[in-house]
C-alpha positions in Angstrom: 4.9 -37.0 1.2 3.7 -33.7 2.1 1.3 -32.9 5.2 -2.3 -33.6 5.1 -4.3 -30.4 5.5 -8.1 -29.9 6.9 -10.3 -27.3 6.4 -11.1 -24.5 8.8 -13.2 -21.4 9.2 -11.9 -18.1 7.6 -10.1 -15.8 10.4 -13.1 -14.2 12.0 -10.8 -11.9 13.5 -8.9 -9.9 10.4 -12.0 -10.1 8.5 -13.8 -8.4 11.1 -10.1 -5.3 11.7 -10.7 -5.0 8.0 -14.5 -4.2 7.5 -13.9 -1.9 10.9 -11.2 -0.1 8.9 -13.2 0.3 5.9 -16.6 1.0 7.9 -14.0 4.2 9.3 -12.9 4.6 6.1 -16.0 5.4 4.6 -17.4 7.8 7.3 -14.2 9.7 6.9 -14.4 9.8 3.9 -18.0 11.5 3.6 -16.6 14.0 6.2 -13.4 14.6 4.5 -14.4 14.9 0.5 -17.6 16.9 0.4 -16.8 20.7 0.4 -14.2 19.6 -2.4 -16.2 17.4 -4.0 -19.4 20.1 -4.0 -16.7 22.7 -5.3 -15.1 20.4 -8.0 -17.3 17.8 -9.2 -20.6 20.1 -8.5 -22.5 17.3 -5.8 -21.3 17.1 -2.1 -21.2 13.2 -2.4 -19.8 12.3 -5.6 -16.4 11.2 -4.1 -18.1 9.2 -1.4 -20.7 7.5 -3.7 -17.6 6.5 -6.1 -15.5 4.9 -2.5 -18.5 3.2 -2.0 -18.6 1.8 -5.1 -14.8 0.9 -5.2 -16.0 -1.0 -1.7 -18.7 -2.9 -2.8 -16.1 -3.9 -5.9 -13.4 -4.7 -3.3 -15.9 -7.2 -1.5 -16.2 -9.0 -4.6 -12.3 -9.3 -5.3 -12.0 -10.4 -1.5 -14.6 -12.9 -2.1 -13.6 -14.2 -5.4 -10.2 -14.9 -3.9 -10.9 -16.2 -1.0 -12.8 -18.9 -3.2 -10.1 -19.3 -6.0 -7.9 -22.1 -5.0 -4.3 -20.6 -4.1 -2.8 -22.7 -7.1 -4.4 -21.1 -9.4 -2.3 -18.0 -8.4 0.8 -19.6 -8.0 0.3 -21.7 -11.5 0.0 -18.8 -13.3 2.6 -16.8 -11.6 4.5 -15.3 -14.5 1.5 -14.3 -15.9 0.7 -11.8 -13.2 4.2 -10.4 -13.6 3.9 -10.2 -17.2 0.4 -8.5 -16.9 1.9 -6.2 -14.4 4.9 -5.0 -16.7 2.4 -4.4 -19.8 0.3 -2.6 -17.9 3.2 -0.2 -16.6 4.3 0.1 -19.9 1.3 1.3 -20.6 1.4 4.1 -18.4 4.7 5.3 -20.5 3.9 4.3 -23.9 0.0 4.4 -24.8 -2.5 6.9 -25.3 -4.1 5.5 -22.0 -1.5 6.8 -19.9 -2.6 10.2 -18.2 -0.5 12.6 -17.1 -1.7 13.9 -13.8 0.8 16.2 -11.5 3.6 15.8 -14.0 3.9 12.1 -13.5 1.9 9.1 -15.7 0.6 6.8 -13.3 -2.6 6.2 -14.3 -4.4 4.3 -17.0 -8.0 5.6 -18.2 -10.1 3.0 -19.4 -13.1 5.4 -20.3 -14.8 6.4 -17.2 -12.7 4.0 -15.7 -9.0 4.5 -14.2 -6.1 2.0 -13.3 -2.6 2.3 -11.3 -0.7 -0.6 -12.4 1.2 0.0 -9.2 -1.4 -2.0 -7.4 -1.2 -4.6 -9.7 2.5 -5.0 -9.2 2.5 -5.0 -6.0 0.7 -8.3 -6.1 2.6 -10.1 -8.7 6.0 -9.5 -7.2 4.7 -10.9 -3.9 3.4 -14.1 -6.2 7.0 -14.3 -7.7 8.7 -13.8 -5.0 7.4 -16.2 -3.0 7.1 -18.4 -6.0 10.8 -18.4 -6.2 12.1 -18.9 -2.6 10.1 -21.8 -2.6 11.6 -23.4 -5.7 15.5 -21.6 -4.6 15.8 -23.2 -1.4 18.8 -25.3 -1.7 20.7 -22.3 -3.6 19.2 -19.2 -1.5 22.1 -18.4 0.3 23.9 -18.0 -3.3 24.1 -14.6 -4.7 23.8 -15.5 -8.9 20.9 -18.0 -8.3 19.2 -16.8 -4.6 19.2 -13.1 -4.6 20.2 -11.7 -8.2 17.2 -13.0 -9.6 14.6 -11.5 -7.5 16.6 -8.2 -7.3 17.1 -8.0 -11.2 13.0 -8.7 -11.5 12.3 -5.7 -8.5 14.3 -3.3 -10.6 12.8 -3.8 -13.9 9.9 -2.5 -11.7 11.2 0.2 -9.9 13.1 1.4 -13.3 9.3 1.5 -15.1 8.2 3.2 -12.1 10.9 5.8 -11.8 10.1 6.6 -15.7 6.9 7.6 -14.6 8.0 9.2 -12.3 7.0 7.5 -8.9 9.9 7.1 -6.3 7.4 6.4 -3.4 6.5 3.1 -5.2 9.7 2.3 -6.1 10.6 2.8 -2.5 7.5 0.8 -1.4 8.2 -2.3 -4.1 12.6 -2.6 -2.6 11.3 -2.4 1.1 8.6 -5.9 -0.1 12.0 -7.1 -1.8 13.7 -6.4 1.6 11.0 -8.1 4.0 10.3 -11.5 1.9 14.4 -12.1 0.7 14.7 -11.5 4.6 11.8 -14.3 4.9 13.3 -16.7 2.1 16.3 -17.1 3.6 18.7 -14.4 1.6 22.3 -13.9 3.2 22.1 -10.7 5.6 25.3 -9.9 3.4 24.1 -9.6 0.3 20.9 -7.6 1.9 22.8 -5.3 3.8 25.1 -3.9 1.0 21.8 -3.7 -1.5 20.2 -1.5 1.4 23.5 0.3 1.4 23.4 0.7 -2.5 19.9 1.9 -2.2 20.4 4.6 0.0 23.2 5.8 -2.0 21.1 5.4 -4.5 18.1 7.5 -3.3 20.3 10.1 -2.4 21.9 10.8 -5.4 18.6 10.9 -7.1 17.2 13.5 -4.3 20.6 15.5 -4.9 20.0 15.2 -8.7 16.2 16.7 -8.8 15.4 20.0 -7.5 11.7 19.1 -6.6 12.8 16.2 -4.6 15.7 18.3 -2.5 13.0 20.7 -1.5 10.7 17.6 -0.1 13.5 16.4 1.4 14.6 19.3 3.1 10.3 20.3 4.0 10.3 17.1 5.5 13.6 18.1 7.9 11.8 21.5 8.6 8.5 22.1 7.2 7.6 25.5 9.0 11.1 26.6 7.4 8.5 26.9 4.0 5.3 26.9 5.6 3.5 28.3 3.1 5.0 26.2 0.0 7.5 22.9 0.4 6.5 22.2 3.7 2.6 23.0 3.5 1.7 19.5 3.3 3.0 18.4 6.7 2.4 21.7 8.6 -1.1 21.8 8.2 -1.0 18.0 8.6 0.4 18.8 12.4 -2.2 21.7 12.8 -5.2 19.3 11.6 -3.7 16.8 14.5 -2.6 18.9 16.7 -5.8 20.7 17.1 -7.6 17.0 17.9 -6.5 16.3 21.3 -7.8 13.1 23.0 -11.7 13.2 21.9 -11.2 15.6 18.8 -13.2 18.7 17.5 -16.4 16.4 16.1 -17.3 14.1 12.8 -17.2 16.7 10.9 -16.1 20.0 12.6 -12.9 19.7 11.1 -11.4 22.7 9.4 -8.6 21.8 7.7 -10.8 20.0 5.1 -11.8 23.1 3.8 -8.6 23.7 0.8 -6.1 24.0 3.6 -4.8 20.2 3.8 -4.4 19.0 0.4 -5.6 15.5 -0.8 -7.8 15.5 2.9 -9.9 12.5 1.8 -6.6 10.5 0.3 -3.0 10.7 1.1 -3.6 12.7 4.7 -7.2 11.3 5.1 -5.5 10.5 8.9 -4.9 14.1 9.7 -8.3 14.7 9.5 -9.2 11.7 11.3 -7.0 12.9 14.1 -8.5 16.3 14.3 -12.0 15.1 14.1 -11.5 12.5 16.4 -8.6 13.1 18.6 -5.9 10.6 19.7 -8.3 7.9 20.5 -9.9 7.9 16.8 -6.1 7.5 15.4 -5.7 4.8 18.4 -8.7 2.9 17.3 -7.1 2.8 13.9 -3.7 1.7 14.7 -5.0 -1.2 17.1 -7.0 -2.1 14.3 -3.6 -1.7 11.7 -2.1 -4.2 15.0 -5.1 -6.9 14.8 -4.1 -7.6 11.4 -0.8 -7.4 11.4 -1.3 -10.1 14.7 -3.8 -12.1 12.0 -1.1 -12.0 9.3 1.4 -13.7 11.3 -0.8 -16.2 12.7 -1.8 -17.2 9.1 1.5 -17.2 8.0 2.9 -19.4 10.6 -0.1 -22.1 10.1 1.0 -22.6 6.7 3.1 -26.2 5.7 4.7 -24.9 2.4 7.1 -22.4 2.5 5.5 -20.4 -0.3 2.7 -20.0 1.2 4.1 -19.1 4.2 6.0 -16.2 2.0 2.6 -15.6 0.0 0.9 -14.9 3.3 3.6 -12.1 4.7 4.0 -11.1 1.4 0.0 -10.3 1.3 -0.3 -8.5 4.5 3.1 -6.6 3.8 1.4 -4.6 1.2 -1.2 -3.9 3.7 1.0 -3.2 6.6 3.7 -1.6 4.7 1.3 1.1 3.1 -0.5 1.7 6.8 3.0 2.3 8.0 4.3 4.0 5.0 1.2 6.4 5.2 0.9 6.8 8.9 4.4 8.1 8.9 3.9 10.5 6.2 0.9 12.2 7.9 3.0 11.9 11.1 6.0 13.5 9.6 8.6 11.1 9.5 9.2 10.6 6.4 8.6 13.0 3.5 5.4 13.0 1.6 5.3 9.8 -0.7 1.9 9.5 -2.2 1.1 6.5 -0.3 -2.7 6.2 0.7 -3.9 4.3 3.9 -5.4 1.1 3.1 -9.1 0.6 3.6 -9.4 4.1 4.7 -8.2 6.4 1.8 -10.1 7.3 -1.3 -9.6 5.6 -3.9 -10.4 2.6 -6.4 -7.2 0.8 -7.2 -5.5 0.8 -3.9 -9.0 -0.4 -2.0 -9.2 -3.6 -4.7 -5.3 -4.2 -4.3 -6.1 -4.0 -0.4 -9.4 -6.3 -0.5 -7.8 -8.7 -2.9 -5.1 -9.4 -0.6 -7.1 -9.9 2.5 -8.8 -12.4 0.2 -6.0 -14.4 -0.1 -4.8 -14.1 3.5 -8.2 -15.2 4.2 -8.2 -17.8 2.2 -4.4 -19.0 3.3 -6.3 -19.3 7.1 -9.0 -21.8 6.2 -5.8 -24.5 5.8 -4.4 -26.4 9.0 -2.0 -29.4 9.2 -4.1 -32.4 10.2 
């Protein structure tokens, strides 16, 4: 007989770190994208009109989700995997597919534009959680508890490698990591498929020119200042140059074409130079509330798949802020990752509101 459950308000608290985070997001945003935008697109606010379109869109996702009951999602969960997989075949295989920067990550719908990436994000948290629930008894097995979930992560990662897109294939095996961790998985059977991906990884670094150079940018980026390692050196001048209170909303200079993709991917660089350390701090303790919120919900929940559902969620939130904050940082080589909430963009700010939908939603339940 399972455990009664009352309702209780929505988590004040992560609702309120996220709309913080997207409030910052938006002002940095207007600060960061309109001498490009003005140069490109021929209007100074045509980037931050579309983000705040993309918010207002998010909203209604969050909203929706926080309404929908959870079992709809987790009925219908090989749908969403399905949906995901067309949708990234897409990408390869259809005249919707766009090839942007060599790669085809993107599906144009008209005016409109997709990353399936986003969307499979999500439904591998829904089937992975989906399945540790339902695996229990055999989880510590390696054909029926770990192969499973590791086959249906590297039909993912192989679609996205055709693309090519390591970064999310790199982002979708650390989820696989943190929620087989969660469901129980042998530390075995983890450990060697962390040692396989590395080996992995590295062989496809050895095996692609482009990739060795980032790699070795990454190890020294004023080595190549001026080319491999541009991205991250003028990523350390923009916060370098910040201090403690920064230059000023909107002094920034390394907006102006130095710091490439300066209102997405390294949006934080020019937070950090426009408002020093304790913008960036303000950020991160923000990035800390919800991570705090995420395990709070997590641990309220009775059923085990919810209780994945709910880490799961916040892991694509926390992951990416991690992910991205270490890029700009420079401790791990540029990836293409943007910071949720805060980044331009359309697909990763629904992916991020949808989730804190369902987190949301995953807090109004308490055992009785």
């Amino acid at each position: 007989m399972s455990t009664p459950l009352r309702r209780i308000s929505w988590d004040a608290p992560l609702l309120a770190a996220v709309l913080c985070l997207t409030i910052i997001g938006l002002i940095m945003v207007f600060s960061a994208s309109g001498i490009v935008a003005e140069k490109t697109m021929g209007g100074k606010y045509v980037l931050f009109q579309k983000q705040v379109v993309f918010v207002f869109l998010g909203l209604v996702v969050m909203a929706a989700a926080m309404r929908i009951p959870v079992e709809f999602f987790q009925r219908h969960v090989y749908l969403w995997v399905f949906l995901a997989l067309v949708l990234l075949i897409l990408t390869l295989a259809s005249p919707l597919g766009v090839r942007i920067g060599g790669a085809r990550r993107w599906l144009h719908f008209g005016p409109l534009s997709l990353q399936p990436l986003e969307m499979a994000k999500i439904a591998l948290v829904f089937y992975l959680a989906y399945f540790f629930a339902r695996k229990q008894e055999k989880v510590k097995t390696f054909s029926v508890g770990f192969l499973p979930p590791l086959l249906m992560t590297a039909l993912f990662c192989l679609l996205l490698m055709l693309q090519p897109d390591f970064g999310g294939s790199v982002f979708l095996a650390g989820m696989l990591f943190l929620l087989c961790f969660v469901g129980g998985t042998r530390l075995f059977f983890l450990g060697a498929s962390v040692l396989l991906a590395i080996v992995g990884g590295m062989l496809l670094v050895l095996n692609s020119p482009y990739r060795m150079k980032r790699a070795f940018a990454f190890l020294d980026p004023f080595q190549d200042a001026q080319n491999t390692g541009y991205q991250l050196v003028q990523s350390f001048y923009g916060l370098g140059s910040g201090g403690w209170w920064g230059v000023g909303l909107g002094a920034g200079r390394q907006k102006l074409f130095f710091l490439p993709e300066a209102h997405n991917d390294f949006i934080l660089a020019v937070l950090g130079e426009e408002l020093g350390f304790v913008g960036l701090s303000l950020v991160f303790s923000l990035v800390a509330i919800i991570l705090w919120r995420v395990f709070a919900i997590a641990v309220r929940q009775v059923s085990l798949e919810r209780r994945i559902l709910a880490l799961g969620m916040g892991s694509i939130i926390l992951v990416g802020a991690l992910l991205n904050s270490a890029v700009v940082l420079g401790m791990l080589p540029p990836k293409g990752v943007p910071m949720p909430f805060v980044s331009y963009g359309g697909s990763h700010i629904l992916c991020s509101f949808f989730c804190v939908g369902v987190l949301l939603n995953l807090s109004r339940e308490k055992a009785a």
